[in-house]
C-alpha positions as CSV (number, residue, x, y, z in Angstrom):
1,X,98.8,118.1,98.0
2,X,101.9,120.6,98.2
3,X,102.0,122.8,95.6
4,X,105.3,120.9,93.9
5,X,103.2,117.9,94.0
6,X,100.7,119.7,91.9
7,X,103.4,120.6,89.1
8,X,104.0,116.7,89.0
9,X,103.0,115.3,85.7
10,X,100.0,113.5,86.2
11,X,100.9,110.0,85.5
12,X,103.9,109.8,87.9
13,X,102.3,112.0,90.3
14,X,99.6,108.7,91.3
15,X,102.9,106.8,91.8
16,X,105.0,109.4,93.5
17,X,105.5,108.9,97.6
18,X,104.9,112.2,99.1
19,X,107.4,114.3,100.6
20,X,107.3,113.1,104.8
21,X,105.9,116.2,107.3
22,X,107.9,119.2,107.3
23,X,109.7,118.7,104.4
24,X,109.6,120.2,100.9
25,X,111.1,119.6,97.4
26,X,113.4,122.6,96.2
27,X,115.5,123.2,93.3
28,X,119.5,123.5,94.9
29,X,121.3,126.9,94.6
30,X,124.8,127.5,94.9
31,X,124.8,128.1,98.5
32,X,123.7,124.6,99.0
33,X,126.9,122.9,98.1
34,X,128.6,122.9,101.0
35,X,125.5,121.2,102.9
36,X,125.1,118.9,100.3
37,X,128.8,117.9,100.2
38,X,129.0,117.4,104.4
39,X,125.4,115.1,104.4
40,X,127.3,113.2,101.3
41,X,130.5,113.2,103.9
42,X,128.5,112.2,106.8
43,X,127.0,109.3,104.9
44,X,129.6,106.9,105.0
45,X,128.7,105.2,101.7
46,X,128.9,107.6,99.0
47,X,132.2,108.3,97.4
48,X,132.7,112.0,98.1
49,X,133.3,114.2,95.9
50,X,135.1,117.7,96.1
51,X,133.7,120.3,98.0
52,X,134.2,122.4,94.8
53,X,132.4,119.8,92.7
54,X,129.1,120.1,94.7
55,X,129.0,123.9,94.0
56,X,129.5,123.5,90.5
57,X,127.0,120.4,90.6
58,X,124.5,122.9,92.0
59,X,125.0,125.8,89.3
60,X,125.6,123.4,86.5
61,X,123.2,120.5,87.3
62,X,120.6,122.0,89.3
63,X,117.9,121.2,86.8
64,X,118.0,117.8,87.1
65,X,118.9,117.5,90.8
66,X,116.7,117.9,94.1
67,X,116.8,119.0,97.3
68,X,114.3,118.5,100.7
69,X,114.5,121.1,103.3
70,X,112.9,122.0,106.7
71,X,110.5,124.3,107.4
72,X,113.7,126.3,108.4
73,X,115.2,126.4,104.9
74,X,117.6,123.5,106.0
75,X,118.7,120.7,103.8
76,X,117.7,117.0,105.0
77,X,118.3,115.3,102.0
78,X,119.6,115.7,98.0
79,X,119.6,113.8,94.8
80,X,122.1,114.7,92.2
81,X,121.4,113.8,88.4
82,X,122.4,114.7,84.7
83,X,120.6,113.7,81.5
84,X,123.2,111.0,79.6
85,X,124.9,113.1,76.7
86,X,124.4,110.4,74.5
87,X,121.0,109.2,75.7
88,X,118.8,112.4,76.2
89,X,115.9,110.8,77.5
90,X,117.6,109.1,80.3
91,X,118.5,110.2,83.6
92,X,121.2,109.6,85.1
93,X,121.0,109.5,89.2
94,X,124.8,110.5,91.0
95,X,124.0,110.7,94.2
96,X,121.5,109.9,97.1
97,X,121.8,111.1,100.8
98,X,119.3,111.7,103.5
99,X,120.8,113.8,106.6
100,X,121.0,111.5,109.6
101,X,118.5,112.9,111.6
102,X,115.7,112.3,108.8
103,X,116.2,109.0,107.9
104,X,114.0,106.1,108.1
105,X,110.8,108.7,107.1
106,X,110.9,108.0,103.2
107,X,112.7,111.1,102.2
108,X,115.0,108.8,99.8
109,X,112.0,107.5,97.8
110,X,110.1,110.5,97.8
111,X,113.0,113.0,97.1
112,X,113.4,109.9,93.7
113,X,109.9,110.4,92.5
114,X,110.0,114.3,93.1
115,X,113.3,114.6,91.0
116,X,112.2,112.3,87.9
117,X,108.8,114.4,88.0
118,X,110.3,117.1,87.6
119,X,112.6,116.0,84.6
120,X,109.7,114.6,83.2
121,X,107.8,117.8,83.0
122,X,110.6,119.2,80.9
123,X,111.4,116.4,78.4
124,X,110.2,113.3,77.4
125,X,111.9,111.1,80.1
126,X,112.0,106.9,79.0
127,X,114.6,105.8,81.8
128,X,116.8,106.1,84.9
129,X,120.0,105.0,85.6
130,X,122.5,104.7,88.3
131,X,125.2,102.5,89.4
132,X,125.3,101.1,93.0
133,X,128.2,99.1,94.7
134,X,127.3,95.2,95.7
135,X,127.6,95.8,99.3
136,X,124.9,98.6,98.9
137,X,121.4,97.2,100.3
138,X,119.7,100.7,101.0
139,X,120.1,101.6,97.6
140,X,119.0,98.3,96.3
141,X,115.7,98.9,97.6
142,X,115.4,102.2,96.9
143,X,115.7,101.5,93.2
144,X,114.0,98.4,93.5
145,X,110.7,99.8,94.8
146,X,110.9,103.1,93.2
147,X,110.7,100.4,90.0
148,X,108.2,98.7,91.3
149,X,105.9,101.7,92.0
150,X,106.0,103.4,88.3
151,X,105.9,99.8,86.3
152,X,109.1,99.4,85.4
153,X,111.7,96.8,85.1
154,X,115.3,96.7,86.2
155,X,118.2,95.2,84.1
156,X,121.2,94.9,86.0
157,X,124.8,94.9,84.4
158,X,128.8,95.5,85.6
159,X,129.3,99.0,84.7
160,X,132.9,99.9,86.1
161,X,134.5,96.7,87.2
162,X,136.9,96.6,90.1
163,X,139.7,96.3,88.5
164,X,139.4,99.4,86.7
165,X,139.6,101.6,89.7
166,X,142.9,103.1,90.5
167,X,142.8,103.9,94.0
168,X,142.1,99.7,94.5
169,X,139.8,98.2,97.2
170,X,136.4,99.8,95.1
171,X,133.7,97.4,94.8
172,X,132.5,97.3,91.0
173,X,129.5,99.5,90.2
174,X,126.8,98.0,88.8
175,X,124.3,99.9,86.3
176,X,120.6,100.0,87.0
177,X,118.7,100.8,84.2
178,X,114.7,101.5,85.2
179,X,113.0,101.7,82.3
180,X,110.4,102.2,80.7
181,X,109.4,105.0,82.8
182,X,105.2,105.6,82.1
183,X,104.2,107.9,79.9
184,X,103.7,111.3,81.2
185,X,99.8,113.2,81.0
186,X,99.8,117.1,80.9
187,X,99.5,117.8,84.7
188,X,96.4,118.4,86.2
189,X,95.0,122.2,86.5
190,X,95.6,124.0,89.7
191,X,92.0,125.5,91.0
């Protein structure tokens, strides 16, 4: 067990996927925005953002966002999050990306289960939301199963409808809301 894994909260940290070989969680700094913004670029799915909006995601939103990096101190993946204004037990998930060259080793799922672990050891945490296109299958399954693995369900709605997109030709977004997320033990001692 890494040593993040450790800080888990006990009850999500049976559920959690670990992070693949080589890889660790970290908190984002500043300096990561740019690398952030070019894996979310290099994606090819994610609407993307400003360059200037990742550094301020990463100075303003850094408590409730992720990051996996190399033994190097390279980025291979992010999530981005926010806890909902008016729903302060809720997390709210922007963004997923794995870098190319690390896909297909679990890094989404695991980089998921990392980031609400680590909101949950800060605040009572009952639920996660995001909003993913139709055409979107990864991300589908990724919410799916990360469901599946903590107990909870998954009650689908329109969020954003087409139509109300200015820039025309975006698919509506369509609010996931996992919940309830189990309730969190005080982590284990570290020996």
């Amino acid at each position: 067990m890494t040593a993040a894994q450790a800080d888990l909260p006990t009850d999500l940290r049976a559920n959690s996927l670990k992070m693949p070989e080589g890889l660790r969680l970290d908190t984002p700094a500043v300096a990561d925005g740019a690398a952030i913004w070019r894996i979310a670029r290099d994606s090819k799915v994610l609407d993307l953002n400003s360059s200037y909006s990742y550094l301020l995601w990463c100075r303003d939103f850094a408590a409730t966002s992720v990051v996996a990096r190399d033994a190097d101190g390279e980025l291979a993946g992010f999530i981005t999050g926010y806890i909902r204004p008016e729903r302060p037990r809720t997390l709210v998930v922007w963004q997923v990306a794995v870098d190319h060259a690390h896909r297909g080793r679990g890094l989404a799922g695991a980089l998921l289960d990392g980031l609400t672990s680590k909101v949950a050891a800060d605040r009572e945490l009952v639920s996660v939301e995001t909003t993913i296109t139709p055409d979107n299958t990864a991300s589908e399954r990724l919410f799916t199963s990360y469901a599946q693995r903590h107990g909870a369900s998954v009650e689908r709605t329109v969020l954003f409808d087409a139509g109300l997109f200015p820039d025309g030709g975006h698919e509506p977004e369509v609010l996931f809301l996992i919940e309830p997320i189990p309730p969190l033990a005080p982590a284990a001692p570290r020996g």
